[in-house]
VEXVEX-726162 format. One line per field, with one value per residue (C-alpha): residue in one letter; chain; x, y, z. Coordinates in steps of 0.02 Angstrom, whole numbers, plus 32768, in hexadecimal, padded with zeros to 4 digits. Layout:
residu	c(A	...)
chaine	c(A	...)
X	c(X	...)
Y	c(Y	...)
Z	c(Z	...)
//
This chain:
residu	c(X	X	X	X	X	X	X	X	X	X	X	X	X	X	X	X	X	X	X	X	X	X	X	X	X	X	X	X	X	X	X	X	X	X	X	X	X	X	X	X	X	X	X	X	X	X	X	X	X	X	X	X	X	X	X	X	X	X	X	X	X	X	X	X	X	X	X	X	X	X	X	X	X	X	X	X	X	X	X	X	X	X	X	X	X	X	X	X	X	X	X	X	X	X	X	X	X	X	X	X	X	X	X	X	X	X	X	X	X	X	X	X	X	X	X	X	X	X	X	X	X	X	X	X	X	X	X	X	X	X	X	X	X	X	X	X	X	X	X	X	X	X	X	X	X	X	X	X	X	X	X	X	X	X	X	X	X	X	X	X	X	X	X	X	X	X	X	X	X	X	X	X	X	X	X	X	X	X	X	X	X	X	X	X	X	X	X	X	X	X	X	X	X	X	X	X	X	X	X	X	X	X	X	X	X	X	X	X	X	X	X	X	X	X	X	X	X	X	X	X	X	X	X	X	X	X	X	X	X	X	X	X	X	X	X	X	X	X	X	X	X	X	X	X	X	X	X	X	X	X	X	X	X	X	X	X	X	X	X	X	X	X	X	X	X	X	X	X	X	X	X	X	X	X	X	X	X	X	X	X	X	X	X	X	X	X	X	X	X	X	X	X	X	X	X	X	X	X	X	X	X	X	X	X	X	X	X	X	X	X	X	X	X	X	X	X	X	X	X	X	X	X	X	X	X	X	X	X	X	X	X	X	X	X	X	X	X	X	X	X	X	X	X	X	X	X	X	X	X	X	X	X	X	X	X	X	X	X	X	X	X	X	X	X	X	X	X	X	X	X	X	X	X	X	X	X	X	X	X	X	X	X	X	X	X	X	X	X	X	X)
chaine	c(A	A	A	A	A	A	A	A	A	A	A	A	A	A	A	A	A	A	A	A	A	A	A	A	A	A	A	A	A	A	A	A	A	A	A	A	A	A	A	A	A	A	A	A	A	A	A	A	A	A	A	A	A	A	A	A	A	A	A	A	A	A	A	A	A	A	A	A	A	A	A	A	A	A	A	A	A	A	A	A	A	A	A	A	A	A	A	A	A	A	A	A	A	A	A	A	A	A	A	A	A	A	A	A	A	A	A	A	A	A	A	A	A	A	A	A	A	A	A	A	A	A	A	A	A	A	A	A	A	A	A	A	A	A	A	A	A	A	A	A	A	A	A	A	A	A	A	A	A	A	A	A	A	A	A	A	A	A	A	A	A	A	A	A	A	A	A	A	A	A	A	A	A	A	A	A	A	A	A	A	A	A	A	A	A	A	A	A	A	A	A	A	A	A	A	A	A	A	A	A	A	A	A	A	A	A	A	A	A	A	A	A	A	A	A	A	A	A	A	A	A	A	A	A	A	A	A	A	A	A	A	A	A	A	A	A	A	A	A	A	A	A	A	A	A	A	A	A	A	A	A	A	A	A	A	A	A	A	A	A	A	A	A	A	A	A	A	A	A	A	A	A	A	A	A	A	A	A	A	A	A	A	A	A	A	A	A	A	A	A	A	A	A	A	A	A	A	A	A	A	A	A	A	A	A	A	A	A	A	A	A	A	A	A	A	A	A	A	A	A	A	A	A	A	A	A	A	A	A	A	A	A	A	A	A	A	A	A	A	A	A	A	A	A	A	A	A	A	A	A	A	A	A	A	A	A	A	A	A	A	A	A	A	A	A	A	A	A	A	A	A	A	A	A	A	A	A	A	A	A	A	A	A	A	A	A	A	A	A	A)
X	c(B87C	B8C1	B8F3	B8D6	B847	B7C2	B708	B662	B5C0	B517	B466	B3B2	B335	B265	B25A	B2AE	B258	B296	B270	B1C5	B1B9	B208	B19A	B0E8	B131	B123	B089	B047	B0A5	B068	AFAD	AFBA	B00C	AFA3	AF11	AF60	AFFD	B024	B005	B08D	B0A8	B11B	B0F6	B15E	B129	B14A	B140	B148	B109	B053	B049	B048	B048	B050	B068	B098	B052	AFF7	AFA1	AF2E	AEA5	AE0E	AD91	AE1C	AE9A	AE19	ADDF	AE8F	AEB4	AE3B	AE6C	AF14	AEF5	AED7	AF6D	AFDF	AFAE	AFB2	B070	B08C	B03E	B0B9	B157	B11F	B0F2	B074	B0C4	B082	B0E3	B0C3	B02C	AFF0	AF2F	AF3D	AFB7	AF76	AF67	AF56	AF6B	AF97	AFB1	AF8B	AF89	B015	B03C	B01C	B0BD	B11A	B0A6	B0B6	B165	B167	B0DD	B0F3	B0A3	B09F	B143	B18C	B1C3	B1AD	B238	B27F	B20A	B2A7	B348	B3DB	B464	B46A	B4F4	B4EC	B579	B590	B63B	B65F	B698	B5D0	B568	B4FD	B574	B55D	B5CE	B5F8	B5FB	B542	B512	B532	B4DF	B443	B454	B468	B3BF	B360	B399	B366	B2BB	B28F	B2B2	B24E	B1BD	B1C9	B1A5	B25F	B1DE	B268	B2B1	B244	B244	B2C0	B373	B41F	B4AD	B565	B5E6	B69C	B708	B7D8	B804	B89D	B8D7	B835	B7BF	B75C	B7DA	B785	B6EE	B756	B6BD	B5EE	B585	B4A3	B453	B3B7	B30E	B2E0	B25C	B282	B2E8	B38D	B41B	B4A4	B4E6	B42F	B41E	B4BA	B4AF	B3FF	B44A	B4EE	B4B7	B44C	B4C1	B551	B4C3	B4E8	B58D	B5F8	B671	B70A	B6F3	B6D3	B765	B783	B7CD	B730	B6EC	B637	B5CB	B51B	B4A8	B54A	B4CE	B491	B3CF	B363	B2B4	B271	B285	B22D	B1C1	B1C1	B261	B28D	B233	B235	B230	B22C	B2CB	B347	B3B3	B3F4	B495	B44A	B3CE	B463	B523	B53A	B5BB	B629	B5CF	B5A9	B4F1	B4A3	B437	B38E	B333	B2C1	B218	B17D	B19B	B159	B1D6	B1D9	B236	B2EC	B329	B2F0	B2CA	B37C	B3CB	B37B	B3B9	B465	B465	B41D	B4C3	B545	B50B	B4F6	B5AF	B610	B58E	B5DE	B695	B6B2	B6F4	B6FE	B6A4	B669	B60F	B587	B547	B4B1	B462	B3BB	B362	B2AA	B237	B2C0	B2D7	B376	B417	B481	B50F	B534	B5D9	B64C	B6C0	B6FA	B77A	B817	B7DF	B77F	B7A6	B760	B765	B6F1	B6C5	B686	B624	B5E2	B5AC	B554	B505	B46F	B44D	B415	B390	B34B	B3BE	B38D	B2E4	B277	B213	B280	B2C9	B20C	B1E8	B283	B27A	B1AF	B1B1	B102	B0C6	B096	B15A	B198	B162	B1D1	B25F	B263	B2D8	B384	B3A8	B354	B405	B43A	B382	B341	B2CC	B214	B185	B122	B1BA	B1FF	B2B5	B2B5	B365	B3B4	B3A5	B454	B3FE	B46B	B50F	B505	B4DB	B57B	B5EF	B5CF	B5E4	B68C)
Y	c(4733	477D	4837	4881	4842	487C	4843	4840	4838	485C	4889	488B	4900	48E4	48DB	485C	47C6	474E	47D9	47E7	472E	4744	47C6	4777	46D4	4748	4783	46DF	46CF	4772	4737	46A1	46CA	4778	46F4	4664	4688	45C9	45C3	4564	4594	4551	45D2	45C3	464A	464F	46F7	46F9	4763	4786	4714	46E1	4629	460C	4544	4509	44D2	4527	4508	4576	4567	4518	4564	45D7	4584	45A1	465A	4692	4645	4697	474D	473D	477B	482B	482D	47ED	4860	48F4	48C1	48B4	496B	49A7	4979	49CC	494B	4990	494B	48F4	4860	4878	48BC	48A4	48B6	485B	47D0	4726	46E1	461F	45E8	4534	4526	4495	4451	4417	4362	4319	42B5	4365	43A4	4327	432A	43E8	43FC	43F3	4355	431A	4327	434F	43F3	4445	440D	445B	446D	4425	43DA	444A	44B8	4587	460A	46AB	4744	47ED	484D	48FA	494D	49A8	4A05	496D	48F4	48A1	488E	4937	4917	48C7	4946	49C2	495E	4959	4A13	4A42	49F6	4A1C	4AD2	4ABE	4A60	4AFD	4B7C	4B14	4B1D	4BC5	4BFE	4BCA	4B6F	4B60	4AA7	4A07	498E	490E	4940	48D7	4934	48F1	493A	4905	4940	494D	4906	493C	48F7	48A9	493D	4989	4A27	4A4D	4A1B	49EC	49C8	49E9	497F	49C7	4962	49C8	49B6	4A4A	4A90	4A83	4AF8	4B07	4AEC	4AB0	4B57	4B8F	4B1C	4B30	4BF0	4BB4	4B4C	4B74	4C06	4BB1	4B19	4BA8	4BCB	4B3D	4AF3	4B2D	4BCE	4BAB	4AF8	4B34	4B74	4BB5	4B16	4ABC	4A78	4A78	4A0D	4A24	49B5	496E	4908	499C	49A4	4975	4981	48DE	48AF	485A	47B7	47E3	47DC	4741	46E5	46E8	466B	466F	4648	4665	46EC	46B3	46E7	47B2	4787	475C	478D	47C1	471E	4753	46C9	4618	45EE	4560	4573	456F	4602	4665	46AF	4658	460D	4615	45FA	4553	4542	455E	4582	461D	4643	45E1	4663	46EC	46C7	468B	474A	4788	472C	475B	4810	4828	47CA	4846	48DC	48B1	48CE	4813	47E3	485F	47D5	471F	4691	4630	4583	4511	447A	441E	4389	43A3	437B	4379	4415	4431	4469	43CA	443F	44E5	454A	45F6	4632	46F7	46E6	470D	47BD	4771	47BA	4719	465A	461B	4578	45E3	4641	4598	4588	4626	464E	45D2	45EE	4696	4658	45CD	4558	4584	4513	454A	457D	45DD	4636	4672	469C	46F8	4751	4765	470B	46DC	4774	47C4	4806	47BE	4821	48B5	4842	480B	48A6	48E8	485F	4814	484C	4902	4937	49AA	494E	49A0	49AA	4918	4881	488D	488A	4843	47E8	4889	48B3	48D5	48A4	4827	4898	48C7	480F	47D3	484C	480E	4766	4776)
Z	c(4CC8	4C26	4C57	4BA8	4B1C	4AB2	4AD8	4A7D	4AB9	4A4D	4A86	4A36	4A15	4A6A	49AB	4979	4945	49CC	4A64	4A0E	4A39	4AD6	4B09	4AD9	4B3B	4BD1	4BC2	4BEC	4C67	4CB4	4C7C	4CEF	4D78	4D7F	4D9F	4DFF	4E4E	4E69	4D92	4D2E	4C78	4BF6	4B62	4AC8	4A34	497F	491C	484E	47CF	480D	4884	4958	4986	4A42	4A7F	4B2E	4BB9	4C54	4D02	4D65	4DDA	4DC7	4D22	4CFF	4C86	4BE6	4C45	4C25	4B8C	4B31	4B76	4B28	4A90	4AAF	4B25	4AB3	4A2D	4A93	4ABA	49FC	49F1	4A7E	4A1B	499A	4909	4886	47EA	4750	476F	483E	4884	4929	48E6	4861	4894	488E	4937	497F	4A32	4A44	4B00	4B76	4C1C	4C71	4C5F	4D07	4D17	4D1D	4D8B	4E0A	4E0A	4E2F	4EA2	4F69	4FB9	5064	5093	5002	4FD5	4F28	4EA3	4E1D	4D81	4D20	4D15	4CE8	4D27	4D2C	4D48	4D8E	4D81	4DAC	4D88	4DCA	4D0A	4D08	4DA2	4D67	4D93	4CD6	4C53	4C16	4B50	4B74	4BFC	4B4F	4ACF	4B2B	4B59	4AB7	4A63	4AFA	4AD7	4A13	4A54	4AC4	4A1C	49BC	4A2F	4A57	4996	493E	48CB	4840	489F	48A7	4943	4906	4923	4979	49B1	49F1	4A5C	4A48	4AD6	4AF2	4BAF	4BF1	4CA7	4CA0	4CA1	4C0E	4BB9	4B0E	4AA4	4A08	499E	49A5	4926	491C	4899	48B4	4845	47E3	4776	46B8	4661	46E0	46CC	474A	4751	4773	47FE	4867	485E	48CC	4938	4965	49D1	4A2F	4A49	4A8C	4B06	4B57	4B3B	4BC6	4BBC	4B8B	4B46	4A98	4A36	498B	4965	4999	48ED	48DA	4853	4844	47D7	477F	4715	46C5	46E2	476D	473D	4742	47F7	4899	4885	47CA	47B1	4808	4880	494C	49CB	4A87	4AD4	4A4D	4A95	4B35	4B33	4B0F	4BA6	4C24	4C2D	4B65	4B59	4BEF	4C63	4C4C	4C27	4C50	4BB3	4BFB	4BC2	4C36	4BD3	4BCB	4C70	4D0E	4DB8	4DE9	4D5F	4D78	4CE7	4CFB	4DD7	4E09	4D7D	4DC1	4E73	4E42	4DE7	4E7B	4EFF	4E92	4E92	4F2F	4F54	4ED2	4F1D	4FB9	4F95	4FB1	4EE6	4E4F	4DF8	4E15	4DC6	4E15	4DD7	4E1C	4DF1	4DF7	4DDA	4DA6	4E4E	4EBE	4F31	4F61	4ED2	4EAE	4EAB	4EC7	4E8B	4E9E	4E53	4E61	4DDC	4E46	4E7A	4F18	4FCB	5015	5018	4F8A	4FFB	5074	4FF9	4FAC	5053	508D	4FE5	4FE2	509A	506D	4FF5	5056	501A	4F5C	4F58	4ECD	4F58	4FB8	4F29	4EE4	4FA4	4FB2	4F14	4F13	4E67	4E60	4E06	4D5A	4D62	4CC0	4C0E	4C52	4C5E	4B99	4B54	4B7B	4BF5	4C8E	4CE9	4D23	4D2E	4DAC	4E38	4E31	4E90	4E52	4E8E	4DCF	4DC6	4E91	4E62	4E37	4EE7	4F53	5005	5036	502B	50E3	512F	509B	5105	519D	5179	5151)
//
C-alpha cells in the first residue's frame, strides 16, 4: 500500500439523467415484488427530452403480470414529480411515456427456479466484489462518502424552497492520503443545474455553504480549491440535456473507484439476480469484518454461474491491515449467509421486498438500515459472532 497519494471519487445527483433512469428501473421493481414477492424483473429505462421508455422482462403470479403493468404509469410519474422535474424539455406530466416489458423467457426461468431437488441458481453468470474500509463512520470510501454527502445536502435545500438549483447536478471529491489515511480535501468540483441568469460566481456562493455543512472539520483548508460550474452555465440539464439509462453509473452506486466492480449493475432488478443480492451481501461481510476490528479494510469477491447455487469462488483480501488469516476468513464468511445461495442471501437479507427505489441516489453503501428491511446489508450484526470466531 502506497503510504501517501491523492484520490478522486465523483457522485451523482437524484437528478441526473442516468439516476432518473436508475430510479424509475426501481420502481418496477418495487411494483412487482409489492405484489408477488417471488416476482423477477429485468427493467432497463431510457429517459430523453420528453420522454420514458421502459423494456425488460418480468414474472408474477397468475392474472397479475398485465394488472401491474398498467399501474406503472402513475408511479413512475409521481417519482419524476418527487425529483423535482417540471421543465420544458422534462416534465413528468407531460413526458411521453411507453412500457415495453415482457415475460421472462422460459429458458432463464427454468434455469433459476428451484425444482425437485434442485436448489435455486443464480439468475446470471458473473462475479461481484464487496469492500468496506474504516477512513468514514460509514465504512466507505471517504472522497465518495463526501461526494454523495454533498448533493444529498444540495438535494434537501432544493426541496426545502432553495428553488434557485434544478435536479441535475455531479460533484467530485479529490482527497491527499498521507500514511494511508485521508489528511485534506485538496479539491471539491459541484456542477449543479441552475435557473437562467447565474453565473458561476452566483452558484457557488449557493452551494458552498451547504457543502461546508457536511464536509468534515478540519478537512477543508484555505488551500482547498473549489470550482463550481467550470463550464460556465448550467441551465439546460437532466433528460434534456443528455439522455439517461439504467445502469450507467456503477462505479457512483458502489466504492467511488476504490474497489473492484464486477460491472453488473444493480437497478431494475429483482434478487435472484446476483449482480445485484451477492453485491449486497459481499457489502454486507466485509462490513461487518472491518466493523469488527478484524482488517481496516478488505476486499471480497464471489462468483456464479447462472442456475447453479453455490459461488464458484469466493475471495478476501484485507489489504495488509488484517488482524486475521484471510483463509480462515474465506472460510467463515459464506457460512454466515447460508453458504451465499441466491436463496440464502435474499432469506438472510429479507430481499424479497419493495426495498429498492430508495436505494437509486447517493449510493446503495453507508446507508442507514430502516424499518421496512431497506438498507438490511448495511447492518453490523455479525460483529459479535466475527469476534468470537477468532
Amino acid at each position: 500500500m502506497r503510504p501517501s497519494y491523492i484520490f478522486t471519487s465523483e457522485s451523482v445527483s437524484e437528478g441526473h439523467p442516468d439516476k432518473v433512469a436508475d430510479r424509475i428501473s426501481d420502481v418496477v421493481v418495487d411494483a412487482f415484488l409489492a405484489r408477488d414477492p417471488e416476482a423477477r424483473v429485468a427493467c432497463e429505462t431510457l429517459v430523453t427530452t420528453n420522454r420514458i421508455v421502459l423494456a425488460g422482462e418480468v414474472r408474477a403470479g397468475d392474472n397479475e403480470i398485465q394488472e401491474i403493468i398498467n399501474s406503472l404509469e402513475d408511479k413512475v410519474r409521481h417519482a419524476v414529480k418527487d425529483i423535482g422535474y417540471a421543465q420544458k424539455g422534462f416534465h413528468w406530466a407531460m413526458a411521453d411515456y411507453a412500457c415495453h416489458l415482457h415475460a421472462q423467457s422460459a429458458d432463464i426461468a427454468m434455469g433459476v427456479d428451484a425444482a425437485g431437488n434442485k436448489d435455486e441458481g443464480a439468475g446470471d453468470q458473473g462475479i461481484m466484489f464487496g469492500y468496506a474500509t474504516d477512513e468514514t463512520a460509514e465504512l466507505t470510501p471517504a472522497p465518495l462518502q463526501w461526494s454523495h454527502n454533498i448533493l444529498r445536502r444540495l438535494a434537501e435545500a432544493r426541496h426545502a424552497g432553495e428553488h434557485r438549483l434544478e435536479p441535475d447536478a455531479k460533484s467530485q471529491v479529490t482527497v491527499q492520503y498521507e500514511n494511508g489515511r485521508p489528511s485534506r480535501i485538496l479539491k471539491v468540483l459541484v456542477s449543479h443545474q441552475h435557473h437562467e441568469g447565474l453565473s458561476p460566481k452566483d452558484v457557488e456562493a449557493i452551494i458552498k455553504p451547504f457543502a461546508l455543512e457536511v464536509l468534515p472539520a478540519g478537512m477543508v483548508t484555505d488551500e482547498t480549491e473549489w470550482l463550481v460550474n467550470p463550464t460556465g452555465n448550467f441551465v439546460i440539464g437532466g433528460p434534456d440535456g443528455d439522455a439517461g439509462l439504467t445502469g450507467r453509473k456503477i462505479i457512483v452506486d458502489t466504492y467511488g473507484g476504490a474497489a473492484p466492480h464486477g460491472g453488473g449493475a444493480f437497478s431494475g432488478k429483482d434478487p435472484t439476480k446476483v449482480d445485484r443480492s451477492a453485491a449486497y451481501a459481499l457489502r454486507y461481510l466485509a462490513k461487518n469484518v472491518v466493523a469488527a476490528g478484524l482488517a481496516k479494510k478488505c476486499t471480497l469477491q464471489v462468483s456464479y454461474a447462472i442456475g447453479v447455487s453455490s459461488p464458484l469462488s469466493f475471495y478476501v483480501d484485507t489489504h495488509g491491515t488484517g488482524q486475521v488469516s484471510e483463509e480462515k476468513l474465506e472460510e467463515i464468511l459464506p457460512q454466515l449467509i447460508g453458504g451465499l445461495t441466491p436463496r440464502s442471501i435474499r432469506t438472510h437479507l429479507g430481499l424479497n421486498k419493495p426495498i429498492y427505489e430508495r436505494t437509486t441516489a447517493y449510493g446503495h453503501f453507508g446507508r442507514t438500515p430502516d424499518a421496512e428491511g431497506g438498507f438490511s446489508w448495511e447492518r453490523n450484526d455479525l460483529v459479535d459472532e466475527l469476534k468470537r470466531a477468532f
